[in-house]
C-alpha positions in Angstrom: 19.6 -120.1 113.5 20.8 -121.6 117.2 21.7 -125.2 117.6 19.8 -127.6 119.3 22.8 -127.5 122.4 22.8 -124.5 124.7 26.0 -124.0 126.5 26.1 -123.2 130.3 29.1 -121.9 132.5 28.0 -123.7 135.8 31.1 -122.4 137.0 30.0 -118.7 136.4 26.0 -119.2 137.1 26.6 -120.3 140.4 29.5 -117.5 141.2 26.7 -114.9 139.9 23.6 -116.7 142.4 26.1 -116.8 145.1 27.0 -112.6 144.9 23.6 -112.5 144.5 22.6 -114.1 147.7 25.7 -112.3 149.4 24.4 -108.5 148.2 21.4 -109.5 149.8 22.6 -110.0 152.9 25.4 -107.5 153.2 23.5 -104.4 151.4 19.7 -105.8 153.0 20.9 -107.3 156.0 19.2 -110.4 154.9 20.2 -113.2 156.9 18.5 -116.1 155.1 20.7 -115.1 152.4 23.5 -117.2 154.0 21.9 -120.2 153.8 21.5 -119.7 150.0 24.9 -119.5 149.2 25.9 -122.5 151.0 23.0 -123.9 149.4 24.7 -122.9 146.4 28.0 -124.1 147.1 26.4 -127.6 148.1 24.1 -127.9 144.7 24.8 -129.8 141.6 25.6 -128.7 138.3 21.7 -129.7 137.5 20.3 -127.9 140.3 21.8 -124.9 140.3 20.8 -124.9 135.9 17.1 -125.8 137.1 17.1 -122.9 139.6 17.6 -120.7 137.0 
């Protein structure tokens, strides 16, 4: 039914972890949750597919 290829927006997965990380901090007052988004911003391509 579905090929053997799976398409990823990297772009858009790692936009969606890093509002993720920042509703954490702003509606939780989180603060760790800074360090994840520039974790985020810092990871590659790979990482931030084998995060998911």
């Amino acid at each position: 039914m579905f090929g053997d290829t799976n398409l990823i927006d990297v772009k858009k997965l790692r936009n969606d972890m890093k509002n993720n990380a920042l509703s954490a901090y702003f509606g939780g007052g989180i603060g760790p949750a800074l360090i994840d988004v520039s974790a985020v911003e810092r990871a590659s391509d790979d990482e931030v597919i084998s995060v998911c």
